[in-house]
C-alpha positions in Angstrom: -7.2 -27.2 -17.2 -4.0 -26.5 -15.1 -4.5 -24.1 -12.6 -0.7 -23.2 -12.0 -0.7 -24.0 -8.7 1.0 -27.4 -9.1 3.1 -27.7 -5.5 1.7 -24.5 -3.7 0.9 -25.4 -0.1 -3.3 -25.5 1.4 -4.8 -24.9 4.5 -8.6 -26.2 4.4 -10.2 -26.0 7.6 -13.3 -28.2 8.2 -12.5 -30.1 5.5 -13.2 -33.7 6.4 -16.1 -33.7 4.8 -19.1 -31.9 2.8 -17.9 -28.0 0.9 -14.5 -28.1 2.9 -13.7 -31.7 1.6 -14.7 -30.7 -2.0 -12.6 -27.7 -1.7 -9.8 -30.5 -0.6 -10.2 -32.9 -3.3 -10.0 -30.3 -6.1 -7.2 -28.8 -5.1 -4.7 -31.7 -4.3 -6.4 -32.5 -7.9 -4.7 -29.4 -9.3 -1.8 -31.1 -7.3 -1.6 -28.7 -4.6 -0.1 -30.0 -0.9 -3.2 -29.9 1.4 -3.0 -29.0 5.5 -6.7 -30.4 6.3 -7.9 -29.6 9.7 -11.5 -30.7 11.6 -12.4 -31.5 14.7 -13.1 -35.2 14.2 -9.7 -37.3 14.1 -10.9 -40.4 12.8 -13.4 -39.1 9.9 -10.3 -36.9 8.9 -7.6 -39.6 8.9 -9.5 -41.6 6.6 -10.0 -38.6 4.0 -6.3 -37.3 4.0 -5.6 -41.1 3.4 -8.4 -41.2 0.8 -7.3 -37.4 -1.2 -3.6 -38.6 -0.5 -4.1 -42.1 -2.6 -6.0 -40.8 -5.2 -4.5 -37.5 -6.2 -0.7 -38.7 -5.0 -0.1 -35.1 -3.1 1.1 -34.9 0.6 -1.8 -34.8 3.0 -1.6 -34.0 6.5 -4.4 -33.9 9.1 -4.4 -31.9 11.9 -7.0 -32.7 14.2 -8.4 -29.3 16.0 -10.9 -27.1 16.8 -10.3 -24.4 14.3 -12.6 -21.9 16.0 -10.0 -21.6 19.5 -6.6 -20.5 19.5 -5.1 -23.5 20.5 -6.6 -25.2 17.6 -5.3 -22.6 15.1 -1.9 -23.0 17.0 -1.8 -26.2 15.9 -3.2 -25.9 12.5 -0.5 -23.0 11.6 2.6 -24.8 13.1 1.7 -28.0 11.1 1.2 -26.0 7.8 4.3 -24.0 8.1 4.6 -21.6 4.8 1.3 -21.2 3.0 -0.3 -20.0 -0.1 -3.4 -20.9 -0.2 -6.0 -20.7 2.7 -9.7 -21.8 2.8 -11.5 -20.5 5.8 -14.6 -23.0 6.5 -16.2 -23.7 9.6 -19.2 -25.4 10.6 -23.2 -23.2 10.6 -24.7 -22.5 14.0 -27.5 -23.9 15.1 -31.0 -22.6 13.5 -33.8 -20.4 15.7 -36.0 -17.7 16.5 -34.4 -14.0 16.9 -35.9 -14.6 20.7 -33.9 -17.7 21.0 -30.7 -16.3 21.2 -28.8 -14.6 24.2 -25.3 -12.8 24.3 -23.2 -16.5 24.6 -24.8 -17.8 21.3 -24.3 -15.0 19.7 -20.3 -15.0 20.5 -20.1 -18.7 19.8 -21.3 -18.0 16.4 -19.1 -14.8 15.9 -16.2 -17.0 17.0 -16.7 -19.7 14.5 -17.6 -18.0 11.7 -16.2 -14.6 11.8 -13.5 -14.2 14.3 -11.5 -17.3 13.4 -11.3 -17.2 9.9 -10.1 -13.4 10.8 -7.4 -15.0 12.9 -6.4 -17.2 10.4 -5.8 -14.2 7.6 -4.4 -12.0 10.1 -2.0 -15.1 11.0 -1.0 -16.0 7.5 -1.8 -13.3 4.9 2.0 -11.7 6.0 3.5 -14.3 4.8 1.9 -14.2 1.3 2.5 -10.8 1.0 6.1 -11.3 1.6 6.4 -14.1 -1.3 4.2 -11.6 -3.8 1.7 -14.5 -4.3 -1.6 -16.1 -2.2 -5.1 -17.2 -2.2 -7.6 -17.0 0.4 -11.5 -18.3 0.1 -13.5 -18.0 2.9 -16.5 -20.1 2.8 -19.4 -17.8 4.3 -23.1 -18.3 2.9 -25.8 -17.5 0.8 -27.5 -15.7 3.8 -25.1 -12.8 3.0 -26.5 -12.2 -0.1 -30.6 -13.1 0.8 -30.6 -13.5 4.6 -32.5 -16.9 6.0 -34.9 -15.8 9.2 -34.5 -19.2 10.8 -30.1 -18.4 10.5 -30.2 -15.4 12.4 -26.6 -16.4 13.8 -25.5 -17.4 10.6 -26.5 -14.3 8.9 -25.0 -11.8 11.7 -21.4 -13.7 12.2 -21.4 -13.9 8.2 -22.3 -10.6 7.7 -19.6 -9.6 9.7 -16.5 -11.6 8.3 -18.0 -10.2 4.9 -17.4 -6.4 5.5 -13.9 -7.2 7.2 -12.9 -9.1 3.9 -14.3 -6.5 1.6 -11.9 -4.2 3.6 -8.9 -6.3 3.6 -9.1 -7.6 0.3 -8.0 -4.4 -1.7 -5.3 -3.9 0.9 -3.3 -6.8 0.1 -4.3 -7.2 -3.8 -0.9 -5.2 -4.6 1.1 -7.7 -3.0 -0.3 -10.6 -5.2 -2.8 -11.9 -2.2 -6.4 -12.3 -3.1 -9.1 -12.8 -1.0 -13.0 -14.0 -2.2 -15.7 -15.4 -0.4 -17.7 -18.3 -1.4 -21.2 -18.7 -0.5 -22.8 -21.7 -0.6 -26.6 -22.1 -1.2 -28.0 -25.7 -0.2 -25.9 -28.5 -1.0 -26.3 -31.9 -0.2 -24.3 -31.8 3.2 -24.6 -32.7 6.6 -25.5 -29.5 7.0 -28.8 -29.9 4.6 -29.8 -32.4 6.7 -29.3 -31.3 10.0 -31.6 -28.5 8.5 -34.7 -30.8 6.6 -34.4 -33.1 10.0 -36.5 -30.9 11.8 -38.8 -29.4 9.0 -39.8 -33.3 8.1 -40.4 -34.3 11.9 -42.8 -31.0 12.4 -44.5 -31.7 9.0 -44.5 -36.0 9.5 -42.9 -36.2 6.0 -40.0 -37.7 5.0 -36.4 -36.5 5.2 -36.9 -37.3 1.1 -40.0 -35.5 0.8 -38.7 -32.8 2.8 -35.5 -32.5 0.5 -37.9 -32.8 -2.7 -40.0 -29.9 -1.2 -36.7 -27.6 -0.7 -35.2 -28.9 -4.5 -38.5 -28.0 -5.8 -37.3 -23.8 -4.7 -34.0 -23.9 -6.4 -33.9 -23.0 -9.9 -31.6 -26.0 -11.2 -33.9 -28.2 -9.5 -31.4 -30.1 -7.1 -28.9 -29.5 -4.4 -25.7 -28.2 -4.8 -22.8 -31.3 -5.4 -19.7 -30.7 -3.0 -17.3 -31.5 -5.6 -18.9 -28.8 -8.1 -18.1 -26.2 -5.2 -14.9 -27.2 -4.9 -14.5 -27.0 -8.5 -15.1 -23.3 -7.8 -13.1 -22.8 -5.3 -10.0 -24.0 -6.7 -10.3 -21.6 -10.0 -10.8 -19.2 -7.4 -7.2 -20.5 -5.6 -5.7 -20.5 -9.5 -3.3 -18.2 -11.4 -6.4 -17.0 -13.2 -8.2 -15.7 -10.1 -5.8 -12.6 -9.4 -8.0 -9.9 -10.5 -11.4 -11.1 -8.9 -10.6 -9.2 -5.3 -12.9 -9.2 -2.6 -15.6 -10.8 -4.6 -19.0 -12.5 -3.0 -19.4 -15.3 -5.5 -23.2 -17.4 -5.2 -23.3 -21.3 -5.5 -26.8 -21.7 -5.2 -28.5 -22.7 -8.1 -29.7 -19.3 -8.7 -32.0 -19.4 -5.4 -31.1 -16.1 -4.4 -33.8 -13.8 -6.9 -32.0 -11.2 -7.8 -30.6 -9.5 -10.7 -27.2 -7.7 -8.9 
């Protein structure tokens, strides 16, 4: 299926691996020029290389940290004129409610709310001016059915959600759509940063431990980052300009609910 975005220009943050790669992969697929930002240089040289060889678009890393101004500095002078962006950053760290004090809560908010804000505010002019852009900002399930243990997560998503449902029918006249994605479990680094721990308290497996989660999803099995990205990308397409300020499950129908 063409998308009709064959030559449009991509920011992906975090995307060196796990959702933010798959959001990568199928869009230079749809043969769209991709600005790919993480924080790791080496991991992310070797998948612009990789995307850049297979799909035959332009690739360029830019090795910051997305979450501080200097990183977005560099990311945004890099990338010059954009059309598509796809806000992603890395989940903070599980807990307690008790666990957390005032500076965890603010490094959450900066990662997953207030730079992914930054980025809009930084580039969503520009779209508007051309009458055309895409923006999908990868949140999380949590928004829909909140996880106790991702009290951060669930607070800094939260938040970027209502400033998006805002925003979002602001700029749909001028052609720009914004959506948010939200990921259920998919087999990540992120999933297992998260079974780690339940298979060391429970001396299981890490397998066992993923079994146990798979068995309390619906389709029976994590998520695959390439069918995310898959969604993404329709969500970056020509088709996608009247879904505005949508929150869109990927979850195997975990979340139990009927709205």
């Amino acid at each position: 299926m063409d998308l009709g975005i064959r030559g449009k220009r991509a920011v992906v943050c975090a995307g060196s691996k796990g959702l933010g790669r798959g959001c990568a992969e199928a869009l230079a697929e749809a043969g769209v020029e991709i600005v790919l930002n993480a924080r790791g240089a080496e991991a992310l040289t070797v998948t612009a290389n990789e995307i850049e060889a297979r799909t035959g678009v332009t690739v360029i890393p830019v090795a910051a940290d997305i979450t501080t101004a200097a990183g977005r500095a560099a990311v945004l002078e890099a990338a010059g004129e954009v059309d598509i962006l796809v806000n992603n950053a890395g989940g903070p760290p599980p807990g307690l409610w008790s666990d957390w004090g005032r500076e965890d809560f603010i490094a959450a908010l900066d990662a997953n709310m207030l730079a992914p804000i930054a980025m809009m505010q930084a580039l969503l002019p520009g779209m508007m001016a051309r009458g055309w852009g895409r923006v999908v900002n990868i949140t999380s399930a949590a928004v829909k059915a909140p996880i106790p243990q991702l009290g951060l997560s669930n607070a800094a998503r939260a938040g970027l959600t209502g400033f998006v449902a805002g925003t979002a029918r602001q700029v749909a006249s001028s052609g720009v759509v914004i959506n948010n994605l939200l990921p259920g479990i998919h087999a990540t680094d992120r999933m297992t940063a998260l079974d780690g721990p339940v298979a060391a308290a429970e001396g299981i497996s890490l397998a066992a431990a993923a079994e146990r989660r798979m068995a309390t999803i619906p389709a029976r099995r994590y998520g695959a980052p390439a069918d995310f990205g898959a969604t993404c990308a329709f969500l970056c397409s020509q088709y996608a300009g009247f879904i505005v300020g949508q929150n869109i499950l990927v979850d195997g129908g975990a979340a139990n609910q009927t709205l």
